[in-house]
C-alpha positions as CSV (number, residue, x, y, z in Angstrom):
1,X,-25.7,119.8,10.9
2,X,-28.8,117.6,10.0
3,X,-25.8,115.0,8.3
4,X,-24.3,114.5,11.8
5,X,-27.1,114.2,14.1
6,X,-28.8,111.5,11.7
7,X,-25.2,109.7,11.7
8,X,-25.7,109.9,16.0
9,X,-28.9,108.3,15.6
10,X,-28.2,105.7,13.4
11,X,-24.6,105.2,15.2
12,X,-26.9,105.1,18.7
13,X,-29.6,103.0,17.1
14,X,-26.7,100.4,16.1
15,X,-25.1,100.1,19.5
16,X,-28.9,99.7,21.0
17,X,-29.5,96.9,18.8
18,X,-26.0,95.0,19.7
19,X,-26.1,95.6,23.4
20,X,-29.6,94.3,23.6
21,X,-28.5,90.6,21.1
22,X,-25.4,90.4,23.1
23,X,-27.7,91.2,26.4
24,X,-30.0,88.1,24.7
25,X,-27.3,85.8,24.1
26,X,-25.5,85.7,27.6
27,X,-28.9,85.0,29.4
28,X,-29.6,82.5,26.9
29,X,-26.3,81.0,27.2
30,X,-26.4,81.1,31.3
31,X,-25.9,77.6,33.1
32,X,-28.6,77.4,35.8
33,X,-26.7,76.2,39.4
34,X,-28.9,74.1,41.3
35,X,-28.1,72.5,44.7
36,X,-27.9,69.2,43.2
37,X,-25.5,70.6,40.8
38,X,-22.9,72.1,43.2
39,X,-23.1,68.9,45.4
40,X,-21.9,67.1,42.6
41,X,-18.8,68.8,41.9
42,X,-18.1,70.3,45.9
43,X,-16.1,67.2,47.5
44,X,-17.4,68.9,51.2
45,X,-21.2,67.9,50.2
46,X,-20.9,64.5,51.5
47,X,-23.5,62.6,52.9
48,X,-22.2,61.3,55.9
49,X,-18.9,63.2,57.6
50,X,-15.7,61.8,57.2
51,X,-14.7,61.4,61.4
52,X,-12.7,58.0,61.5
53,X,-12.6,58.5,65.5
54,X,-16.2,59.0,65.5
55,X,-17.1,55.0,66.3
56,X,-14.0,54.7,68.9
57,X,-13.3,56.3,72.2
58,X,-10.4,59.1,70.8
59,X,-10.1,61.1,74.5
60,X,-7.0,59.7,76.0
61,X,-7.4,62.0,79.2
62,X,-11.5,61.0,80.0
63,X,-10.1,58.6,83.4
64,X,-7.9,60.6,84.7
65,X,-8.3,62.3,88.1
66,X,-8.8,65.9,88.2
67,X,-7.7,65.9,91.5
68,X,-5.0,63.6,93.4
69,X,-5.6,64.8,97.1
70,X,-9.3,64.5,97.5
């Protein structure tokens, strides 16, 4: 009985020690995501919107009469 719950502690002492390294790793090996960082790669982070009616007058109804009989 004392053989198997030394083999649990050992066994659950083991595991401890991997979860926590593997626990250590991943947040060591995490790439921090700043603004700048997404901007560069999202193709919707422009600087200035892409509207190539935004200079011109694009409303083709703007002079017409709303109404005819007044």
């Amino acid at each position: 009985m004392e053989k198997s719950k030394l083999t649990a502690a050992i066994v659950v002492i083991i595991l401890l020690v991997l979860g926590f390294f593997g626990w250590w790793i991943w947040q060591s090996s995490r790439v921090e995501l700043s603004e700048e960082g997404i901007s560069e790669f999202n193709p919707f982070a422009q600087e200035e919107p892409s509207n190539p009616f935004k200079e011109s007058n694009a409303n083709p109804y703007e002079n017409i009469k709303t109404n005819p009989f007044e």
